[in-house]
C-alpha positions as CSV (number, residue, x, y, z in Angstrom):
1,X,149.1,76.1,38.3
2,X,145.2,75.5,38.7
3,X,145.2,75.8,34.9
4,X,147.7,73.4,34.5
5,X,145.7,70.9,37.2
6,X,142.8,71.6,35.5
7,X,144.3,71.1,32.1
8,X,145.6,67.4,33.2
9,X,142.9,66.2,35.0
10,X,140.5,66.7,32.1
11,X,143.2,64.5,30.5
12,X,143.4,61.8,32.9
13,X,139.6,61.6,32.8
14,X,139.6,61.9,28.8
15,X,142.0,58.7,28.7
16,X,139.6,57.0,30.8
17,X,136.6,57.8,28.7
18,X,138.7,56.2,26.0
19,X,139.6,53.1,27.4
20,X,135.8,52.5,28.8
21,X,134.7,53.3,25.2
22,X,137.1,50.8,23.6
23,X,135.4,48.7,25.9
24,X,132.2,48.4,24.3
25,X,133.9,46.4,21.3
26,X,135.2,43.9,23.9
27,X,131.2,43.7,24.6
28,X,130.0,43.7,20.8
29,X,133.4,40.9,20.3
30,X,131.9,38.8,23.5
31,X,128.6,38.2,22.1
32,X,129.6,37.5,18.5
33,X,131.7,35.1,19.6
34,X,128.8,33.2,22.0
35,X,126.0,33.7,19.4
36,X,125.2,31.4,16.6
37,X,126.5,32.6,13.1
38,X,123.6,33.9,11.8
39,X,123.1,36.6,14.8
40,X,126.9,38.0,14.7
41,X,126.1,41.1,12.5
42,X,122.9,41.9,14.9
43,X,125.3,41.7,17.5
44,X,127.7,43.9,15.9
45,X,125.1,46.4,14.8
46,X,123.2,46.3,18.4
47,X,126.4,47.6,20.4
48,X,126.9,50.3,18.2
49,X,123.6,51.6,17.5
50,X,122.9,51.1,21.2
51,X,125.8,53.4,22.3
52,X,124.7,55.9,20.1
53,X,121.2,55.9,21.7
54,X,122.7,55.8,25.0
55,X,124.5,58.8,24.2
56,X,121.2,61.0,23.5
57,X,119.8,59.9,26.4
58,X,122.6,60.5,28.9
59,X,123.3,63.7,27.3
60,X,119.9,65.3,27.3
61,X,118.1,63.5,30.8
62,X,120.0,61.0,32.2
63,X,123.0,63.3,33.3
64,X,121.1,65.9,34.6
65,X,119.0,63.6,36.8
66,X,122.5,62.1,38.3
67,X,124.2,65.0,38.8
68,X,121.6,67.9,38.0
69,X,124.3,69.2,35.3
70,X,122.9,70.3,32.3
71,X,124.7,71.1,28.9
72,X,122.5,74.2,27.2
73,X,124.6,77.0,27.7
74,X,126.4,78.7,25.0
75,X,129.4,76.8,23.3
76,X,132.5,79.8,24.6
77,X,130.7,79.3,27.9
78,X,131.2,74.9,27.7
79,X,134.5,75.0,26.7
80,X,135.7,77.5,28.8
81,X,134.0,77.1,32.3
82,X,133.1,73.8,32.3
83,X,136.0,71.7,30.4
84,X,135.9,68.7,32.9
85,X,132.3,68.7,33.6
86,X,132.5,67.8,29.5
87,X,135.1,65.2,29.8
88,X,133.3,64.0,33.1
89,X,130.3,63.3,31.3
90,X,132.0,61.4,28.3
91,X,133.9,59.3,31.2
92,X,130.7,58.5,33.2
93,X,128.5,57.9,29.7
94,X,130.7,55.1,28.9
95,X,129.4,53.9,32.4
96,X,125.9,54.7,31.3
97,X,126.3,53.0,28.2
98,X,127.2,49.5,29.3
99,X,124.2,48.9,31.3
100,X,122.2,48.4,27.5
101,X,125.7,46.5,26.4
102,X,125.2,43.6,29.3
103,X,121.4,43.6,28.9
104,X,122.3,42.9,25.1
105,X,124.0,39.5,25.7
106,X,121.1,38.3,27.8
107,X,118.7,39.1,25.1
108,X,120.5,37.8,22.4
109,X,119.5,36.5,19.4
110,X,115.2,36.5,20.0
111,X,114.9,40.1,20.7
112,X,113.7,42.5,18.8
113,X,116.0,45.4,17.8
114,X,113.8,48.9,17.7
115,X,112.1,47.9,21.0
116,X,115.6,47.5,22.5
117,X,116.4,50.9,21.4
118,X,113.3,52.3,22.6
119,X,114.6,50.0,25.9
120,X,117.9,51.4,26.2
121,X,116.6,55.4,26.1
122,X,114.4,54.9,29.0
123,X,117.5,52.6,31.0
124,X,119.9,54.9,30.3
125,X,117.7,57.8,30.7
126,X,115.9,57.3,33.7
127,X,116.3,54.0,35.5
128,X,120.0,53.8,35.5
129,X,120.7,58.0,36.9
130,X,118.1,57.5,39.3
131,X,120.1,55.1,41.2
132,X,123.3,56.8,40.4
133,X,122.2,59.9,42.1
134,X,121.8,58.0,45.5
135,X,124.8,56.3,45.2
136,X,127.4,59.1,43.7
137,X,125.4,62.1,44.1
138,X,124.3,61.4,47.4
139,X,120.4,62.3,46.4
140,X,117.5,61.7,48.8
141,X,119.4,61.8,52.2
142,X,119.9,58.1,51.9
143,X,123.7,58.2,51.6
144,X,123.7,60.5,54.6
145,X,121.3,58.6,56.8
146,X,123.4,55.4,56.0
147,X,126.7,57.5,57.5
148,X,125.0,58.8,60.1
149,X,123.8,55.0,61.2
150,X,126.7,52.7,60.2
151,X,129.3,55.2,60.5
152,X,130.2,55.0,56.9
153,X,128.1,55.5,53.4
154,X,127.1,52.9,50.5
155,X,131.0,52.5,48.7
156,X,131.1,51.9,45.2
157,X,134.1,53.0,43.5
158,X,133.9,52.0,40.4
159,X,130.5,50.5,39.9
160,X,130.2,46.8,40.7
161,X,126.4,47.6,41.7
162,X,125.8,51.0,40.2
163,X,126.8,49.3,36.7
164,X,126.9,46.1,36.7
165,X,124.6,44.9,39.5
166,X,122.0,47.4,37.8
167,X,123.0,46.1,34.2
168,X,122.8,41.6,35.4
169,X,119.4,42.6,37.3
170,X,117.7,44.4,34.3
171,X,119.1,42.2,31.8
172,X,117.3,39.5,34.0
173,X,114.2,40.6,33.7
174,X,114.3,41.8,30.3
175,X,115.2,38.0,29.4
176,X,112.5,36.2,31.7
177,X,110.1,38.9,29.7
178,X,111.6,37.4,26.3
179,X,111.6,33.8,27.4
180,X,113.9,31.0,26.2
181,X,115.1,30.8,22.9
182,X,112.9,28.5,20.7
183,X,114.4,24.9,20.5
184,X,116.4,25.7,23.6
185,X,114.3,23.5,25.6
186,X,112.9,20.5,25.2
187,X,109.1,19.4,26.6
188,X,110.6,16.4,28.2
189,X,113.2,18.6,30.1
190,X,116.6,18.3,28.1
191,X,118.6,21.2,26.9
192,X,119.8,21.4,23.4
193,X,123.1,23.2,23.4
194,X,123.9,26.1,21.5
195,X,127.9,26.4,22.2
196,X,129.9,29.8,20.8
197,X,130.0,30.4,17.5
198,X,133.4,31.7,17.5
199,X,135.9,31.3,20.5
200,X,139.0,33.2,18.9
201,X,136.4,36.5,18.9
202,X,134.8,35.5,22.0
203,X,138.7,35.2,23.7
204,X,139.3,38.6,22.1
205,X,136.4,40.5,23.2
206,X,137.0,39.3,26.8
207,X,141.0,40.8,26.2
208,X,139.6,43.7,25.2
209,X,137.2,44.3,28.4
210,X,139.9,43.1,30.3
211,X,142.6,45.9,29.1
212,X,139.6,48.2,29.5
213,X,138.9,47.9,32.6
214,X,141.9,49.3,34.2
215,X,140.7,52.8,33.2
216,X,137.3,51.5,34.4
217,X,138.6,51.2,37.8
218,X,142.0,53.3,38.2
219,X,140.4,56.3,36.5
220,X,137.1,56.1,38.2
221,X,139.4,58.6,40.9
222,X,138.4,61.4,37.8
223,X,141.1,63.4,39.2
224,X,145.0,62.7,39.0
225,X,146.0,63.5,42.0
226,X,143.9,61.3,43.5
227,X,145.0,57.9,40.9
228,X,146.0,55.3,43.1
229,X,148.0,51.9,42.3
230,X,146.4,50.2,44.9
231,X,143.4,50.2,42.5
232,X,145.5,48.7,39.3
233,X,146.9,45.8,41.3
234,X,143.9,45.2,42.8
235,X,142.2,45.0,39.7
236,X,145.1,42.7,38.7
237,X,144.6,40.3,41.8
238,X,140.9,40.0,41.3
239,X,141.2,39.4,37.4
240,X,143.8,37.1,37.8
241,X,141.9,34.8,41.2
242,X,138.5,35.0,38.9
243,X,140.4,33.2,35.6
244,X,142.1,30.6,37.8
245,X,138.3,29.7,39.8
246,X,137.1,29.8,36.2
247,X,139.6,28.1,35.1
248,X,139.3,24.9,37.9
249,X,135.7,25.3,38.5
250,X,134.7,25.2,35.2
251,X,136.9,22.3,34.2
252,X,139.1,24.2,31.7
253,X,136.0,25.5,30.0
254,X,137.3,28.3,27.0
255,X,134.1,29.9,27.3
256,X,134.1,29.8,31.5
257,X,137.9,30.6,30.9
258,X,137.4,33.7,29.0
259,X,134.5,35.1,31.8
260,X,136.7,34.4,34.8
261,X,138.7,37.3,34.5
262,X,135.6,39.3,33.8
263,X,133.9,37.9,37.0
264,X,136.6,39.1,39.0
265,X,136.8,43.0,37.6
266,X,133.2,43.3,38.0
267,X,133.3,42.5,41.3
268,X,136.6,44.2,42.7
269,X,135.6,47.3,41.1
270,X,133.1,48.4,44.9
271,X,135.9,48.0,46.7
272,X,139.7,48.3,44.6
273,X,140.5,51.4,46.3
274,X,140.3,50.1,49.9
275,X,140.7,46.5,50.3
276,X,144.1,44.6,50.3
277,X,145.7,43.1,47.5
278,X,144.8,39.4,49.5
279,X,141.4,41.0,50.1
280,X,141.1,41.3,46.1
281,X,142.5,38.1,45.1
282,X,140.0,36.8,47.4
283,X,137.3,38.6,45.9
284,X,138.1,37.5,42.4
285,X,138.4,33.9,43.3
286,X,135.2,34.0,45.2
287,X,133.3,35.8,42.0
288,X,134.9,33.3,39.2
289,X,133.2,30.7,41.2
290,X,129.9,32.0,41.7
291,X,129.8,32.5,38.0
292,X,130.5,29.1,36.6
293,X,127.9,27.4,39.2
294,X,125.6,30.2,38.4
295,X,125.9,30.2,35.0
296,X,125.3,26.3,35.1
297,X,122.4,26.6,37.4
298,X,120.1,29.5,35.5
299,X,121.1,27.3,31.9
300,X,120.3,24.0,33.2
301,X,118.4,24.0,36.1
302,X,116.4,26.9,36.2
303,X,115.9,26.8,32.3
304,X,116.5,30.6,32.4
305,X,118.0,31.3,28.7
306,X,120.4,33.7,29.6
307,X,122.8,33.7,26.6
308,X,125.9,35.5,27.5
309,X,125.2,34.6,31.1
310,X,124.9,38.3,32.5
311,X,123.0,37.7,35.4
312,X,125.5,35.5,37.4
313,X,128.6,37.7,35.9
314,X,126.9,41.0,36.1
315,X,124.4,41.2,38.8
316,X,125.5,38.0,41.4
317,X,129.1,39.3,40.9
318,X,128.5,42.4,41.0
319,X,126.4,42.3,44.0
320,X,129.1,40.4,45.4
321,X,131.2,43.6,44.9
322,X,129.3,45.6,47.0
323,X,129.2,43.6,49.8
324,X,132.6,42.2,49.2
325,X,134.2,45.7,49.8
326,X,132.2,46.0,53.4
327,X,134.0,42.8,54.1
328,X,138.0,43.1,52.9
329,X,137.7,47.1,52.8
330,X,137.4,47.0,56.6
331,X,140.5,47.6,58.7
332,X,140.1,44.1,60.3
333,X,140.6,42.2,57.2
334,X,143.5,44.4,55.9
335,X,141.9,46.9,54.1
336,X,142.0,51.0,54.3
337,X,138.7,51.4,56.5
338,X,135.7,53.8,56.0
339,X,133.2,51.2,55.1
340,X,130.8,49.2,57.1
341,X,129.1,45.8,56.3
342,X,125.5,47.1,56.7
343,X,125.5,50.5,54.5
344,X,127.1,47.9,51.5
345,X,124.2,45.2,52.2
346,X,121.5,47.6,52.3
347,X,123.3,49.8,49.3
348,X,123.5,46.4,47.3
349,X,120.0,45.5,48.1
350,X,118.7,49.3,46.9
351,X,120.7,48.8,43.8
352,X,119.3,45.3,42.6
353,X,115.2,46.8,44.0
354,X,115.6,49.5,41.6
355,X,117.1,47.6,38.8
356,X,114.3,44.9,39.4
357,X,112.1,47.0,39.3
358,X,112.9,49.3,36.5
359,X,113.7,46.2,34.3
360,X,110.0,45.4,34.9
361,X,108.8,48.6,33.9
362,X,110.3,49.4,30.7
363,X,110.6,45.9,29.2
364,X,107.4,44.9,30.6
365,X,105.5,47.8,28.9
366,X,107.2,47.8,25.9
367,X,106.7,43.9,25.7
368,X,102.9,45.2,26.6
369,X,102.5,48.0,23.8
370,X,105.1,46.7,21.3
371,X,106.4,43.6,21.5
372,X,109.8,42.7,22.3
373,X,110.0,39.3,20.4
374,X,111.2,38.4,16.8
375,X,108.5,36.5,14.7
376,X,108.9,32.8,14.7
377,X,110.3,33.1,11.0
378,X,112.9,36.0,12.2
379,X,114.1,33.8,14.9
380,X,114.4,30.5,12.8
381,X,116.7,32.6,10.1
382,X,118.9,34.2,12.8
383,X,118.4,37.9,14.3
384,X,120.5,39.5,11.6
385,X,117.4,39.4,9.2
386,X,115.9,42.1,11.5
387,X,119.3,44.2,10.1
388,X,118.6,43.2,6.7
389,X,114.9,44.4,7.0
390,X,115.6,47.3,8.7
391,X,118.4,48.5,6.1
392,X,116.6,47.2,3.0
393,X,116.5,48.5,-0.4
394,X,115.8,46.6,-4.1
395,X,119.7,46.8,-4.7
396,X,120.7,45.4,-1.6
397,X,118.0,42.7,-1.2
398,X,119.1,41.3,-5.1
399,X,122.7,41.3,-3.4
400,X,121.1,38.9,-0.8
């Protein structure tokens, strides 16, 4: 029997694993469709490559540092003692790996593409597992000191701060680094707009993170006896509130539309296992909001060039998440209990520090020693002639 459990929750976790990976085309489909034409095969290219990157890096440091696992023992040994510490990692990479996939639509088509490589390796490999220790691993005390005070620890489920907090807040930074993309802003204060290239494949990439994101959430449980439907209709409930406050908010907006639903998973994902279905809806109406004014505010107010908007819908939603599961996961507003207000505000808050912070670091040293910008020339013909350089041979460039 405990091979048998052991056989199908390495399953349940694999199936997961898949359906976060298939993800990361919903993120690669997202920004081609927002992007101007001649930056949709950078796009493309950047997910991938960026993945792939991600993968070293989790694999060799980042895991260890989380979860102080490493993967250097014989192969007989892997396979046959540590099956769904394998699995584990390939479910909790995908994780990993979307923190570089939201940075990527902020930074979109004036960044240049080795330095973001070099930028995702240190995210991934450092910045992100440090703060995914304290909150999953319980490193430093802090998780215990906030139970012993509050009378329950941080809560994050499925990662509305641990991912996407961390992802919106470094992906802030990393643009304000960049600044605005050139033409963007006028001197006398106007804004010229730059609308989506493509809203068919900006619709299908937000379908595909949608579909996704039920085994984001549900199989963020990692074992099956613990899968809980609470979770998918939550999920549901949050999705569905953050389309409709997209959808009135943003005044029938495609492109506001098409974020809504994405609003509300990122932030239902702290708190889908303990709040009430209500408590969820609520969430998810509460998040499509704060991303349409957001959104509006950074792009026309604050001049903050933030292309796929990942800073409202990433980091203010997800930080919403957090403390939105101390608020409708407590037993007075219907939920299961075993949270408390306080650990989730000062759990949020030590999310967003370290993501501010790390953001700083790596993309302000690499924009130091480097450079993180494409020449003017690179940025006038479109970030796909970075690709073209990169890749470049006599034969191909006559095919040009």
């Amino acid at each position: 029997m405990e091979s048998l459990k052991a056989g199908s929750d390495a399953l349940f976790i694999l199936l997961g694993a898949v359906m976060v990976l298939a993800m990361h085309a919903g993120f690669a489909f997202l920004e081609l469709g927002t992007v101007r034409r001649k930056n949709q095969v950078n796009a493309l290219v950047k997910i991938l490559v960026d993945f792939s990157v991600s993968t070293i890096a989790y694999f060799f440091i980042g895991y260890s540092i989380a979860y102080g696992v490493n993967f250097f023992a014989g192969a007989e040994t892997l396979a046959l003692k540590n099956g769904f510490e394998l699995v584990k990692f390939f479910f909790l990479l995908t994780f990993a790996a979307a923190i570089p996939a939201i940075v990527s639509g902020g930074i979109a088509e004036r960044a240049r593409f080795n330095p973001q490589l070099a930028a995702t390796f240190l995210v991934v490999g450092f910045v992100y597992p440090f703060f995914e220790g304290i909150a999953w691993n319980r490193h430093f005390g802090i998780q215990a000191w906030l139970g012993q005070t509050f009378g329950a620890e941080f809560h994050d489920f499925a990662g509305s701060v641990v991912v996407h907090a961390m992802g919106g807040w470094i992906g802030l930074m990393a643009v304000l680094l960049l600044g605005a993309r050139r033409g963007r802003y006028t001197r006398e204060g106007g804004v010229s707009a730059h609308p989506p290239s493509s809203i068919p494949f900006l619709a299908l990439g937000a379908w595909i993170l949608s579909v996704g994101w039920f085994g984001f959430n549900v199989m963020s449980a990692q074992t099956i006896d613990k899968i809980s439907g609470l979770v998918a209709v939550n999920s549901l409930l949050a999705m569905a509130g953050g389309t409709l406050a997209a959808f009135v908010v943003g005044r029938n907006d495609p492109g506001f539309v098409h974020n809504g639903p994405l609003a509300g998973l990122v932030a239902v994902c702290a708190g889908s296992d303990v709040m009430h279905p209500l408590g969820a809806l609520a969430t998810g109406l509460i998040a499509g909001s704060l991303f349409v004014l957001l959104f509006t505010q950074t792009q026309n107010r604050w001049k903050i060039d933030d292309v796929l908007g990942v800073w409202p819908l990433h980091g203010v939603c997800g930080a919403w998440g957090g403390i939105a599961a101390g608020i409708f996961g407590a037993k007075a507003a219907g939920g299961l209990g075993g949270v408390a207000l306080a650990s989730q505000l000062i759990g949020t808050a030590g999310g967003v520090l370290v993501a501010v912070f790390g953001g700083l670091a790596v993309y302000g040293s690499l924009k130091k020693l480097i450079g993180l910008r494409l020449d003017p020339e690179e940025e006038y013909h479109g970030a796909d002639l970075t690709i073209h350089k990169i890749s470049a041979t006599p034969e191909r460039e006559a095919s040009w």
